[in-house]
N, C-alpha and C positions, 0 to 999 in steps of 0.2 A: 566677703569671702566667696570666692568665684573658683569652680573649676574649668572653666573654660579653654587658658590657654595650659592645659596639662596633657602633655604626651602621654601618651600609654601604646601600647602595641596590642594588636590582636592577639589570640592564639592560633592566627597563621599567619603574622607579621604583619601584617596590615596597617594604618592609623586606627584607633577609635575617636571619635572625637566628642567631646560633650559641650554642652551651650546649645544645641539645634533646637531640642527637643526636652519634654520631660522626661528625665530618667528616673531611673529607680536602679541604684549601682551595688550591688549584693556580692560580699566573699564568700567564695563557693567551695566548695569540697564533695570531693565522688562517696567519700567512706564514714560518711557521717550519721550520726540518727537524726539529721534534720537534712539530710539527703532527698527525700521524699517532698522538699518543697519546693526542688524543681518543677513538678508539677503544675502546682499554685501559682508559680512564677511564671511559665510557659503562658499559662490560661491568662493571667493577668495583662501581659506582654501582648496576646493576639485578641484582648477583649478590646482593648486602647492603642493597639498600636497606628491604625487609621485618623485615629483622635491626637498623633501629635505625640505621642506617647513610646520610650524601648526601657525594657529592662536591660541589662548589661551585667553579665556574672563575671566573677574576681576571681578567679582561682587564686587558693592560700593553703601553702602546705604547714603554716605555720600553729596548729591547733591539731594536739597529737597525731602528726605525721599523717592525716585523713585527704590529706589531695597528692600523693607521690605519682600519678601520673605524669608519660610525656604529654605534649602538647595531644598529637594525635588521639591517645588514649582517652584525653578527658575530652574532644568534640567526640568521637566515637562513644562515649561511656554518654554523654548527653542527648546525643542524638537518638541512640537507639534507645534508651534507657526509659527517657522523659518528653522526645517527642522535642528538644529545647531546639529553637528556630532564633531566639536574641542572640547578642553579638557576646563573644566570650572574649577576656584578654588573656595576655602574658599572663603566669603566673607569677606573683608577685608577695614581697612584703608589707604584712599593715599596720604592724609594729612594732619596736624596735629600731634599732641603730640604721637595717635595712631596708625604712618604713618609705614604702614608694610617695613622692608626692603628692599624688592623687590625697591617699589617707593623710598625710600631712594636714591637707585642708580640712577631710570631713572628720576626723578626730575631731576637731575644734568643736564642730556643731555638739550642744547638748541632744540627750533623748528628752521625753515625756518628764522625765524625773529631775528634770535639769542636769544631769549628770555628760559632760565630755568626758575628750580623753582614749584611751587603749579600746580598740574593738575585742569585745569579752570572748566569742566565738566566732563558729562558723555561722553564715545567712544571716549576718548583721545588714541592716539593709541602710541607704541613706537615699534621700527624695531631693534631687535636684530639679530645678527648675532651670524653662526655657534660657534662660538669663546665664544659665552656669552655678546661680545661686542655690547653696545647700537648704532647703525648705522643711526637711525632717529627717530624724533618728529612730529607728524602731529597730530593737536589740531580737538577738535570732528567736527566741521564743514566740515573736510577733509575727501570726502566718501571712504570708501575700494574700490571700483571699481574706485576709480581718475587716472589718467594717471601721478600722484606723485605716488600716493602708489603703483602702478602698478610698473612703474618704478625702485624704490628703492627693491622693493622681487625681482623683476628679479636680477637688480645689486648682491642683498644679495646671490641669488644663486648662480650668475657665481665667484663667488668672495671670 
């Protein structure tokens, strides 16, 4: 299970591309109560980004209408907001009939609990490795700065 050859678009049109590097690929939303982990994620993203390592947020308007921005709005709303420097895409579907590829694949991966399947909310996170391969699931209540998540990016880099 690789996401490697998966197209996605920026949130200025751009490619993204995964396989280079460890990422760490999060659906995102402006208007959420777990909004506030842009933060976490920014600091995470510029602690490892040297080491090989990009966070990459997902806009999803799909968990009570909590990301309705245009494209513009949400780098704007991140930027000033949270200081966020990683790459953002399209906004996009994660599940459902409309469910972008990308999540096609990392649905599959189980979390901690062995559980795949539908991403529950928003800053659902998945841990891919250099490889393109999905390496871990940690559901949005799991902060970027946890001593899980922490944990597995370092794993993803020495490794």
């Amino acid at each position: 299970m690789t996401v490697k050859n998966v197209s996605i678009a920026a949130l200025d049109g751009g490619p993204v591309t995964f396989g280079e590097k460890a990422t760490l690929i999060v659906n995102v939303a402006s208007r959420c109560g777990l909004t506030p982990q842009y933060g976490a994620l920014e600091e995470l993203h510029e602690r490892y980004h040297d080491q090989g390592f990009s966070v990459v947020g997902v806009p999803c308007n799909q968990f009570a209408g909590q990301e309705p921005g245009s494209p513009d709005e949400i780098a704007t709303f991140c930027s000033t907001t949270y200081g966020v420097t990683f790459p953002l895409t399209e906004k996009i579907d994660v599940n459902g009939d409309g469910r972008h590829p990308l999540y096609d694949i990392l649905t599959q991966f189980p979390d901690a609990d062995g559980e795949a399947g539908d991403v529950k909310w928003n800053f659902e996170k998945f841990l891919v490795g250099a490889d393109g391969s999905v390496l871990a699931r940690f559901r949005p209540t799991v902060l970027p700065d946890s001593a899980e998540v922490t944990a597995a990016v370092v794993a993803a880099l020495a490794g």
